[in-house]
C-alpha positions as CSV (number, residue, x, y, z in Angstrom):
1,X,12.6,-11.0,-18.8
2,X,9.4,-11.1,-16.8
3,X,10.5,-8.8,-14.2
4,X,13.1,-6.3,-13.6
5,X,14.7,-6.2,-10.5
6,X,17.2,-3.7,-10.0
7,X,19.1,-3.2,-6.7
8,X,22.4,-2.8,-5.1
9,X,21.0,-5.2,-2.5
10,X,19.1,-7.3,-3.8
11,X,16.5,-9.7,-1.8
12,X,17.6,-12.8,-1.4
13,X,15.5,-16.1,-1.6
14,X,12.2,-14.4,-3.3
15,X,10.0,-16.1,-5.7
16,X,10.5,-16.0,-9.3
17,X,8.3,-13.5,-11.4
18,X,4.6,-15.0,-12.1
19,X,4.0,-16.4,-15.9
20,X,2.8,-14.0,-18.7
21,X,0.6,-14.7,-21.7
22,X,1.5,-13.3,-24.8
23,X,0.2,-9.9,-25.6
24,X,-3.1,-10.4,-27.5
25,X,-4.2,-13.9,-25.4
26,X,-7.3,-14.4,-24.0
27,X,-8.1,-12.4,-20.8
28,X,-10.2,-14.7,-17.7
29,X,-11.3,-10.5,-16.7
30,X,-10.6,-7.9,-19.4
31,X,-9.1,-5.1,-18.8
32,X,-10.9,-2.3,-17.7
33,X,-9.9,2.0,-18.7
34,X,-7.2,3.8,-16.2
35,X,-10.1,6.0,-16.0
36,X,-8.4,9.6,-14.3
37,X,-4.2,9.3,-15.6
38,X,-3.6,10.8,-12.3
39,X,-5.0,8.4,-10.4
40,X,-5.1,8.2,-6.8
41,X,-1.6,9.2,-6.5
42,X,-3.4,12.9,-7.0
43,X,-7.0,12.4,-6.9
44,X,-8.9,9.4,-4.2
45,X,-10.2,6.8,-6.3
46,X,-13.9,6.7,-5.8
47,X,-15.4,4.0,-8.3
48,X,-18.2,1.6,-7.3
49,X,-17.3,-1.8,-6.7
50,X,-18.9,-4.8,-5.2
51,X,-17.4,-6.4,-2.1
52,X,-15.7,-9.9,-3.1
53,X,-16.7,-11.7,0.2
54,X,-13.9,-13.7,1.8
55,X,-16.2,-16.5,2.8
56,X,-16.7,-17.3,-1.0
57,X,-12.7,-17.7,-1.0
58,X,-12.6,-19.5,1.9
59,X,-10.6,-16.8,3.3
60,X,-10.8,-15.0,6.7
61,X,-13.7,-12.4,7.7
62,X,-12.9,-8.7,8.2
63,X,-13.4,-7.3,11.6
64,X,-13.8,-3.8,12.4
65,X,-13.2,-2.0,15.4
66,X,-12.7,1.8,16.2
67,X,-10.1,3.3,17.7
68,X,-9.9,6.5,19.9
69,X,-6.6,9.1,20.2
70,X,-5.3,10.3,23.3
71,X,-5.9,13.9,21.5
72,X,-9.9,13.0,21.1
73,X,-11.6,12.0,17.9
74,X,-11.4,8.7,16.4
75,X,-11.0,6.3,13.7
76,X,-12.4,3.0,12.1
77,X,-9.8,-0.2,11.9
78,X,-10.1,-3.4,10.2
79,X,-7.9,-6.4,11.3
80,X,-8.0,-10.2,10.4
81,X,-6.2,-13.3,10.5
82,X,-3.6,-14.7,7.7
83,X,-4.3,-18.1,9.0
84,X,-7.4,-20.2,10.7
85,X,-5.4,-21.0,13.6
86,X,-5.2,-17.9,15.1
87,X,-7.6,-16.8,17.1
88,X,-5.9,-13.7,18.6
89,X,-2.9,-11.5,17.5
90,X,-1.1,-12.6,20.2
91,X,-0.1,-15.5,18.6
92,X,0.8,-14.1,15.4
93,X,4.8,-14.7,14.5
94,X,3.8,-11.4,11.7
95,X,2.0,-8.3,12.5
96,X,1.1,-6.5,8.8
97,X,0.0,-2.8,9.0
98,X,-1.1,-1.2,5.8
99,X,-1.4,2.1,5.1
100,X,-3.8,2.8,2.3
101,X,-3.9,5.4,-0.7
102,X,-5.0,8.8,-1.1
103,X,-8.7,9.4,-0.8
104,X,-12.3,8.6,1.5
105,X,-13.3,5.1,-0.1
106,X,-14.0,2.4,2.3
107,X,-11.0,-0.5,2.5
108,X,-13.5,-3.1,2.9
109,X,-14.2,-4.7,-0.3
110,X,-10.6,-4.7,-0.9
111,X,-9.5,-6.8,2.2
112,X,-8.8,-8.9,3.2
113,X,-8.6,-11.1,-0.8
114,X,-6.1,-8.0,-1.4
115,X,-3.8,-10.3,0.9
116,X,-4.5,-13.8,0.1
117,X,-0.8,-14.4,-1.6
118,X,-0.2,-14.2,1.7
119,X,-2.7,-17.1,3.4
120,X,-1.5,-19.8,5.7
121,X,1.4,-17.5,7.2
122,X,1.1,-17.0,11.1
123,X,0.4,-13.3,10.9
124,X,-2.3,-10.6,11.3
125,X,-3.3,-7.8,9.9
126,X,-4.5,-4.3,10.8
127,X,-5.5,-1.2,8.6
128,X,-6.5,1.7,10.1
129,X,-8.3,4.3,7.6
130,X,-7.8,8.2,8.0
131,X,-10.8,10.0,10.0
132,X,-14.2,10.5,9.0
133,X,-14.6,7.7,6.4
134,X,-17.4,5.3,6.9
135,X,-17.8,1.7,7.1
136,X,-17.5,0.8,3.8
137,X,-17.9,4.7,2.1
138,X,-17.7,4.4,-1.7
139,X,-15.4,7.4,-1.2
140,X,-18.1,9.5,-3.5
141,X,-18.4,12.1,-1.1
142,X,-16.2,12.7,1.8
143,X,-16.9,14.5,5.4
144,X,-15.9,17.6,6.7
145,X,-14.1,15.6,10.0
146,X,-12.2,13.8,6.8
147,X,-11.2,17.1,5.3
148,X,-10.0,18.4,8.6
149,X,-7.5,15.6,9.3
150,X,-6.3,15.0,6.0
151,X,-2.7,16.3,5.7
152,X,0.3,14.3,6.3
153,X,1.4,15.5,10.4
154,X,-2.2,14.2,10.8
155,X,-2.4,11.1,9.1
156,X,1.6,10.0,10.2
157,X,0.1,11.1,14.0
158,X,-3.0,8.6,13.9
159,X,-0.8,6.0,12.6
160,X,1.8,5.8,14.7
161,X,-0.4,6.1,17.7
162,X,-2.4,3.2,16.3
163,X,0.7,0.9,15.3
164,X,2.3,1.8,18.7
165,X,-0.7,1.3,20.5
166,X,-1.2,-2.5,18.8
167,X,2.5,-3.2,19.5
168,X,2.2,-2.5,23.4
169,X,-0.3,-4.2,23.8
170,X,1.2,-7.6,22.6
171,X,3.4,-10.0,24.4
172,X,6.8,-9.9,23.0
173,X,7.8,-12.7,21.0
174,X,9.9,-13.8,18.3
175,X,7.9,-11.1,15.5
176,X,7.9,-9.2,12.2
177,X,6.5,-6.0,12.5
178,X,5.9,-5.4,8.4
179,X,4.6,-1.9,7.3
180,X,2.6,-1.6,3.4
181,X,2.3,1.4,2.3
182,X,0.2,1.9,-1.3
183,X,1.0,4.9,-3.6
184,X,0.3,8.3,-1.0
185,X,0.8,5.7,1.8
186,X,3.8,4.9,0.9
187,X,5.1,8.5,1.9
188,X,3.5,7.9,5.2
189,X,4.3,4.5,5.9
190,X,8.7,5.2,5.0
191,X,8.4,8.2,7.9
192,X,6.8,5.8,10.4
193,X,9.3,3.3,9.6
194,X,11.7,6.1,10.6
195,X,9.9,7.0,14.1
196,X,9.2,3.5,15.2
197,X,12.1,0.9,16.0
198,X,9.9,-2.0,15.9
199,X,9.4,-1.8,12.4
200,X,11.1,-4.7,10.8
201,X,10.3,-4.7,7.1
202,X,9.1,-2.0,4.8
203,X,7.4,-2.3,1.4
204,X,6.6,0.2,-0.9
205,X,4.3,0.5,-3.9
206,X,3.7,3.2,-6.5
207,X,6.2,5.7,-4.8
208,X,9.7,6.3,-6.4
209,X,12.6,8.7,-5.9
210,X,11.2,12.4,-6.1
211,X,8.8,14.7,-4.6
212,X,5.0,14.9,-5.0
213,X,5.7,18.3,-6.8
214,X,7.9,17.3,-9.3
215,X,5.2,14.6,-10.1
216,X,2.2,17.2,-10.6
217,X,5.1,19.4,-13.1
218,X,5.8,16.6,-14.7
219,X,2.3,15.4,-15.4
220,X,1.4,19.0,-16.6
221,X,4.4,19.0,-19.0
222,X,2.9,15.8,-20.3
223,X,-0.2,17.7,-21.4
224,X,-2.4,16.1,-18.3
225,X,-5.1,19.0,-18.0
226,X,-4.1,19.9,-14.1
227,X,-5.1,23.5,-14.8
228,X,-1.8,25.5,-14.5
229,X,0.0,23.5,-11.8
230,X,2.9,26.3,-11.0
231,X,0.3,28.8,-10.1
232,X,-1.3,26.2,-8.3
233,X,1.5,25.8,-6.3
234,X,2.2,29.6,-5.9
235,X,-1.7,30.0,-4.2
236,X,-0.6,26.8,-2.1
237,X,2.6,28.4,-0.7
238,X,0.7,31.8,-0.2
239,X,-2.0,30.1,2.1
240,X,-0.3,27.0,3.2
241,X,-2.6,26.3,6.3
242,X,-5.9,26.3,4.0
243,X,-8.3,24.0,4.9
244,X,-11.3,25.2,3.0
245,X,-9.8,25.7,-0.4
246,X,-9.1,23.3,-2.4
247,X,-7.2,21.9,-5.8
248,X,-7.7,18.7,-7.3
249,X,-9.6,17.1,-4.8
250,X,-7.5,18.1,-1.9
251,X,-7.0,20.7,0.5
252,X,-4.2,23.4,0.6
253,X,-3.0,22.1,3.5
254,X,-3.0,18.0,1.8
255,X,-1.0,19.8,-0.6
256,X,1.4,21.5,1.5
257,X,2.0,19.1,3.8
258,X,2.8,16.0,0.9
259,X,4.9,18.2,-1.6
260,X,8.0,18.1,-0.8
261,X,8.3,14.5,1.6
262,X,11.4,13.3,-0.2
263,X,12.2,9.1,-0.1
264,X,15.5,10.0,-1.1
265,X,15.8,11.5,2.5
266,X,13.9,8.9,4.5
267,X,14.9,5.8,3.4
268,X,18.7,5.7,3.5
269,X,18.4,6.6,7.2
270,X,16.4,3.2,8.1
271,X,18.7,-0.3,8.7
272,X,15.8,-2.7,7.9
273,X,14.8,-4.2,4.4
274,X,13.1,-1.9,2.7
275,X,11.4,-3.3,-1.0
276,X,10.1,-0.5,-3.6
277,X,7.6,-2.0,-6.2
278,X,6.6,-0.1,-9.5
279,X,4.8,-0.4,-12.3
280,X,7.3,0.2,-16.1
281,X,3.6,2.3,-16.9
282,X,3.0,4.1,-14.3
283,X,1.3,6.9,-15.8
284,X,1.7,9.4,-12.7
285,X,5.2,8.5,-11.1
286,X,7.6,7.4,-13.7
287,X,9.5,3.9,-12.5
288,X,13.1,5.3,-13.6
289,X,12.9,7.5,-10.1
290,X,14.2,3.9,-8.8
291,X,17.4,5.1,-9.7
292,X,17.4,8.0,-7.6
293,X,16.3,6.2,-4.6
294,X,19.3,3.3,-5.3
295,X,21.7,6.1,-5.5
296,X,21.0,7.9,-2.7
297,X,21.2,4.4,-0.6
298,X,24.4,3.8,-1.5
299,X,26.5,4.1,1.3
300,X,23.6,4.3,3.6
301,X,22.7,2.5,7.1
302,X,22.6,-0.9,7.4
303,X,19.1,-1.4,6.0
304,X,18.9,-3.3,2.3
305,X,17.1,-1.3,-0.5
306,X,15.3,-4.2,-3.1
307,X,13.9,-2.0,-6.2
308,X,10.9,-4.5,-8.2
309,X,9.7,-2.7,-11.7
310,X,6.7,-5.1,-13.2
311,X,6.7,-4.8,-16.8
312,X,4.0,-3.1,-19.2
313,X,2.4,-2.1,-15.3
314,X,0.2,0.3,-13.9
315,X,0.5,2.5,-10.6
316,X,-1.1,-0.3,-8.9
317,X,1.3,-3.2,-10.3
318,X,-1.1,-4.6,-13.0
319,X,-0.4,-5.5,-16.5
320,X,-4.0,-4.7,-18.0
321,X,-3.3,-5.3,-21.3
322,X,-2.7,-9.4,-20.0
323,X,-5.1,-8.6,-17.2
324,X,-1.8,-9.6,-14.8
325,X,-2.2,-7.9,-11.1
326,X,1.4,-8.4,-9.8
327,X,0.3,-7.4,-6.2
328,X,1.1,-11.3,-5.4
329,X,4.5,-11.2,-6.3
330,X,5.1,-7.9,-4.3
331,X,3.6,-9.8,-1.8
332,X,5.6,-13.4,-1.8
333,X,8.7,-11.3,-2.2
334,X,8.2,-9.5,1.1
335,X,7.1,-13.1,2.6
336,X,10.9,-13.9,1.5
337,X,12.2,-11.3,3.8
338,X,10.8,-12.4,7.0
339,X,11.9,-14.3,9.6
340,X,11.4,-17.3,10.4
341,X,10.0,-18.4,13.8
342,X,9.4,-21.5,15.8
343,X,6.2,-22.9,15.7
344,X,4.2,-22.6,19.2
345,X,3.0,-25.4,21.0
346,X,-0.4,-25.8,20.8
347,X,-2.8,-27.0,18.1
348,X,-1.4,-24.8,15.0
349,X,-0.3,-27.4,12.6
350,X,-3.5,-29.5,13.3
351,X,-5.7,-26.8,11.6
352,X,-6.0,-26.8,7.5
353,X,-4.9,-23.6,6.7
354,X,-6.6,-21.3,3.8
355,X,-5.4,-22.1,0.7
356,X,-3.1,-19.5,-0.7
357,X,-3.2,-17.4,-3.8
358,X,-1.4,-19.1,-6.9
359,X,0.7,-17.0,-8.9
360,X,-1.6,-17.7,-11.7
361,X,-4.3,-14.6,-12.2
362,X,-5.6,-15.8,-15.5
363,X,-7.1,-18.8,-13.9
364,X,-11.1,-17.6,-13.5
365,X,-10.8,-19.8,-9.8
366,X,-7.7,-17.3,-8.9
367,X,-8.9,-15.0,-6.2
368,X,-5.9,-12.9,-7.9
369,X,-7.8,-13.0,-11.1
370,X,-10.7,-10.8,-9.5
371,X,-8.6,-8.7,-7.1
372,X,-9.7,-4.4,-7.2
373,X,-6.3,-2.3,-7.1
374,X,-4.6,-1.1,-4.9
375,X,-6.8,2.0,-4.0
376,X,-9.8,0.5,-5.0
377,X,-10.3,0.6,-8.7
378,X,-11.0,-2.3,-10.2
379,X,-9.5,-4.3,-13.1
């Protein structure tokens, strides 16, 4: 079996799990070392990369905006097109908001070819990135404004603000409103599900059915060299507030405010789709949590919980031992979950669409083939 799919509700209609190699085939990319176990999960991912540039795809071109809160300060967004016929969002029958991983890298060389599966659809996107990171910041170093702001309240805040923001200022029209979130954006993006009723679909990646501080135990009992994680947690809960000291990478207050955000809790009170995608591997959240998550849905809301495990995959959903990204399958599968709208008048179906993203990453011409992960290390 290619993929497991385990769910009390299972999605209906998605697209059948992608081909494999056998184990020991050639690789179009080899694979490339996991690098930190912990990965950005724990610790931002802050490896150099160089910026695939949609044009060479014949994709869509990034634009970047920034964005000011009511409360002062402000933020940089990205947002772009899924197809060539739409010129404004206001078209769009999909609005995608992604919430991105732990850290202070840049999104910008990983969008918008992180989405290509997804090319041809009548949808836009829009990622706003946490304060104080630069256009496209390697994440190597990261600001003091970006320290100051990053703990959950602040993060969920300058989201929802954002994503209601977007949303009021859109005609209404027949719509999916689909929220992403990637491994620590996952916790943030399954509470603004939560606070915002417009939210139609919810997908998940790298985040399963227990707390951030069962993870860090768990990784210590595994021998990960975290540096005594319970009396880490002790100087946490003595100084909760903490800006200025710090513990593997992140603030007292980051850790305070992430510990103990529960999915189990979140999740059976929303009644839209919600789809979890992990890796079998994951090295830092281990994929049999699913479990927890499907049995604490049962006998929940309305809303239909769709579990995906990838086999022999990472925290970001790639088999690197076949070089296999399954990001494009997560993808498809969410595609299969929205609805369908009717086509607006105008010149839409006159304009070639870009092509979009075979399920075929060993194929050197795949823009899968040469996608980074999902916080930005790549293959």
């Amino acid at each position: 079996m290619e993929t497991l799919i385990r769910s009390g509700h299972p999605a209906t209609g998605s697209p059948p799990p992608p081909p494999r190699p056998p184990r020991g085939a050639p690789h179009a990319h080899p694979p490339v070392s996991l690098g930190l176990l912990i990965l950005s999960l724990l610790l931002g991912s802050a490896g150099c990369t160089s910026p695939l540039r949609p044009e060479a795809e014949g994709g869509p071109t990034l634009s970047a905006g920034e964005f000011t809160f009511d409360s002062g300060g402000s933020a940089l967004y990205y947002e772009f097109p899924l197809s060539p016929a739409l010129s404004t969002p206001a078209g769009a029958d999909t609005l995608i908001f992604f919430v991105s991983g732990s850290g202070c890298r840049s999104v910008r060389d990983r969008f918008p070819h992180y989405l290509a599966p997804l090319y041809g659809a009548r949808g836009w996107v829009f990622i706003l990135q946490k304060r104080g990171i630069r256009d496209g910041s390697r994440g190597l170093w990261c600001s003091r404004s970006f320290i100051r702001a990053d703990y959950f309240e602040s993060i969920l805040s300058d989201q929802l603000e954002f994503i209601r923001h977007t949303l009021d200022t859109l005609p209404r029209r027949c719509r999916n409103v689909v929220l992403i979130g990637a491994s620590e954006g996952s916790l943030v993006a399954a509470e603004l599900a939560r606070r915002e009723p417009r939210i139609t679909l919810l997908g998940l990646i790298g985040s399963g059915g227990t707390r951030l501080r069962d993870y860090l135990l768990r990784l210590e009992g595994l021998g990960r060299p975290l540096g005594g994680v319970e009396q880490m947690l002790n100087d946490i809960a003595a100084d909760p507030d903490d800006l200025d000291r710090r513990a593997l990478g992140h603030s007292y207050r980051y850790w305070s405010s992430f510990l103990d955000i529960d999915l189990r809790q979140i999740l059976p009170q929303l009644s839209i789709p919600v789809i979890v995608a992990m890796g079998e591997e994951d090295s830092a959240v281990p994929a049999e949590t699913l479990d927890l998550l499907i049995e604490a849905h049962e006998g929940a809301r309305n809303g239909r919980l769709t579990t995906l495990v990838y086999l022999d995959a990472d925290h970001r959903l790639v088999d690197r031992d076949r070089s296999i990204p399954y990001s494009g399958h997560f993808l498809q599968t969410l595609a299969s979950q929205m609805e369908a709208c009717e086509a607006p008048a105008g010149p839409l179906a006159e304009v070639p669409p870009w092509r979009s993203s075979p399920l075929e990453p060993d194929d050197p011409s795949s823009p899968l083939a040469r996608l980074p992960g999902i916080d930005g290390e790549r293959r």
